[in-house]
N, C-alpha and C positions, 0 to 999 in steps of 0.2 A: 712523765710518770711521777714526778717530783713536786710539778705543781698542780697538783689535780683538783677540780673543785666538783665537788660532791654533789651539788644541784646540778652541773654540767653532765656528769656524769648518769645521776637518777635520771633526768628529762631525757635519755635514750631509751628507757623502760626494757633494761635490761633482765631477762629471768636470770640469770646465774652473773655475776662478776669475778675474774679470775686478775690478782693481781700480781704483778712480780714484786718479789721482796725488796724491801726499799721501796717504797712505792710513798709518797706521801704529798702536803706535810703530814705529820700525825691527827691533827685538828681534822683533817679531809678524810682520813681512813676510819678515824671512830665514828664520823656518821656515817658513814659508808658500813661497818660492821653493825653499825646499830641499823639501819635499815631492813625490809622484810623480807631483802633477797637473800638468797643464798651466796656467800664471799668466799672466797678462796684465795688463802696467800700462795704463791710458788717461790719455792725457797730458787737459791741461783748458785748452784754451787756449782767452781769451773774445774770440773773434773767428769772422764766418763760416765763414772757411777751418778753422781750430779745428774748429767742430762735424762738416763736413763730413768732415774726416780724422777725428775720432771714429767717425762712421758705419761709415766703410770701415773701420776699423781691427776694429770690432766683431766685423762684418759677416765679415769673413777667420778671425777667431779664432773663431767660431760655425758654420761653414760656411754660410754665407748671402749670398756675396757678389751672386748674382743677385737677391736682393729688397735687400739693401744698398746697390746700385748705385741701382737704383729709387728708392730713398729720397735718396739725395744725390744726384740730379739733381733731385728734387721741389725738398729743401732750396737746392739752387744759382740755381731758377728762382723761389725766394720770394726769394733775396738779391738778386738780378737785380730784383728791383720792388721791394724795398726802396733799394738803390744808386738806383731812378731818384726817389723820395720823398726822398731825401737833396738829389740835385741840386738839389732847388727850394727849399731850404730858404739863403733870403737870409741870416737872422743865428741863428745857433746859439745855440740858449737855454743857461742857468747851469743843471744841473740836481745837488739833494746828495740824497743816498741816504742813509735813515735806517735802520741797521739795529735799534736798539734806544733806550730809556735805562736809566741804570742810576747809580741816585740826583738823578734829574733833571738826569744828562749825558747828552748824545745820542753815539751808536756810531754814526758814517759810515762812508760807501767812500772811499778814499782810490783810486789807480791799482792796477792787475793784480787785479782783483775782479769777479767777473761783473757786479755794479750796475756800474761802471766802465765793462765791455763793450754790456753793452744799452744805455746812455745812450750811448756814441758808434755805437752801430748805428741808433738813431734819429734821430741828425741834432742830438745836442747835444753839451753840453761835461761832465763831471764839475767842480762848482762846488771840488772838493775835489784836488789833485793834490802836495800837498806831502811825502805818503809815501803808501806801499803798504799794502794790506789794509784793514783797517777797526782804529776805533781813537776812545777818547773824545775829543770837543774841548770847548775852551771856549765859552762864548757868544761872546766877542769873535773868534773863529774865525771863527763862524756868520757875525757882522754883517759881517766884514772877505771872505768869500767870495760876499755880494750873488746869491743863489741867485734865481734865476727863477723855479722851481719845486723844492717838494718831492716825492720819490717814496720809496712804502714799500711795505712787503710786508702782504698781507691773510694774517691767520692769528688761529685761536682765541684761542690763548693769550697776543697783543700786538697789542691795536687802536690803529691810531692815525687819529683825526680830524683834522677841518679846524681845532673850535678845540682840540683838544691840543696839536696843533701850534704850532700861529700865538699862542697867549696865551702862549707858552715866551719867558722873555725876550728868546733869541740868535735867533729866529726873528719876530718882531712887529715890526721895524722892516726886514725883508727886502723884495725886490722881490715873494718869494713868496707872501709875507702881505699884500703889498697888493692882489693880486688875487686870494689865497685859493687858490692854484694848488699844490694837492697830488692827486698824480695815486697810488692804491691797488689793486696787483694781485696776484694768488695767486701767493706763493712760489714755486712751483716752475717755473710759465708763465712769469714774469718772468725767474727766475733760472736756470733746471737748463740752460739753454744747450743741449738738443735739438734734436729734429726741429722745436719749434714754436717757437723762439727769434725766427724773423725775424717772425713774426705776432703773437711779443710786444713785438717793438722796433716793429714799425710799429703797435699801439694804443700804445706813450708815443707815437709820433712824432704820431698824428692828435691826443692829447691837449696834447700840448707846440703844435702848428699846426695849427689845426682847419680852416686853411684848406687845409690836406692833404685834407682828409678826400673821398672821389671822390662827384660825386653820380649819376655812371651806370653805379658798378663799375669804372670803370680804376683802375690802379696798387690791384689786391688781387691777394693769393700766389695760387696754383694752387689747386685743391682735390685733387690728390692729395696721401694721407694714407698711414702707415705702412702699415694696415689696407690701401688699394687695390694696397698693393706687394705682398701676400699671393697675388693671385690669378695 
């Protein structure tokens, strides 16, 4: 989405183009707005309300607003039992988001980062807030941010386990390494901030407070699905 080339993109003979914000270089989006289709930025903001105006915003630019609506009241009535899984949550766990290593530095979330967003939708803290994005740290980072738990993204091509993790030096004397607490989920359910965002913040939240967890069905999202908005 970063490197986009403009003729790559026109030779699909797209009628509507819908980008996400950030989308570039710049050079590639102005002829892309300058073209005769119709463009559309989507802003990306990692918060409830964020995803929901994503929807509608969609939703208008697709001509869809009657199944779009559908869908963001779905989405509004899983934030609504997510909000009340939050309320009960007494003390807010330390949670650092591993996006990578690279030379046996680890790549965190720092603030305004989807990991950033799901972790305070679930009822924690971001153990990391001293800049934005993501970004290498030191070990002395790691130990000096007292993480609760670790979270990371499940994908092919970078696994990361319990002891990958936990034998890494900045990580072995954490609170997260002492009770081995690294919670791993697929990429895009974690992160891509959709329609199923809040049913990914509430499995970290039932993992981060298992005493969350309902044992006769209360406080779980709706079962309407994008799919049920179709009909």
């Amino acid at each position: 989405m970063r490197q986009l080339s403009p003729e790559g993109v026109l030779a699909l003979g797209p009628s509507l183009i819908l980008a996400a914000e950030g989308s570039g270089p710049k050079e590639a989006i102005a002829v892309l707005e300058a073209a005769s289709i119709p463009f559309v930025q989507i802003p990306d903001r990692f918060t409830g309300e964020g995803i929901v105006e994503k929807i509608r915003l969609i939703a208008r630019a697709t001509g869809s607003v009657v199944r779009g609506e559908c869908l963001a009241k779905s989405v509004q009535a899983d934030l609504g039992v997510l909000a009340a899984l939050r309320a009960r949550v007494a003390e807010p766990r330390k949670v650092l988001f591993i996006l990578s290593f690279t030379n046996g530095r680890p790549m965190v979330a720092g603030r305004a980062t989807a990991a950033d967003g799901i972790i305070r939708l679930a009822g924690a803290s971001n153990a990391i807030t001293a800049y934005d994005g993501y970004k290498l740290i030191s070990d002395e980072a790691i130990i000096a941010a007292r993480p609760d738990a670790v979270l990371v993204m499940e994908r092919a091509s970078f696994r990361l386990d319990t002891q990958t993790v936990f034998e890494h030096p900045g990580f072995a004397t954490t609170p997260a390494a002492e009770k081995k607490t690294l919670i791993s989920m697929e990429g895009l359910y974690l992160l891509g901030f959709g329609p199923r965002a809040a049913r990914a913040a509430r499995d970290v939240a039932f993992a981060l407070y298992p005493s969350l967890h309902p044992s006769h069905g209360e406080f779980m999202p709706s079962e309407r699905t994008a799919e049920s908005c179709r009909q």
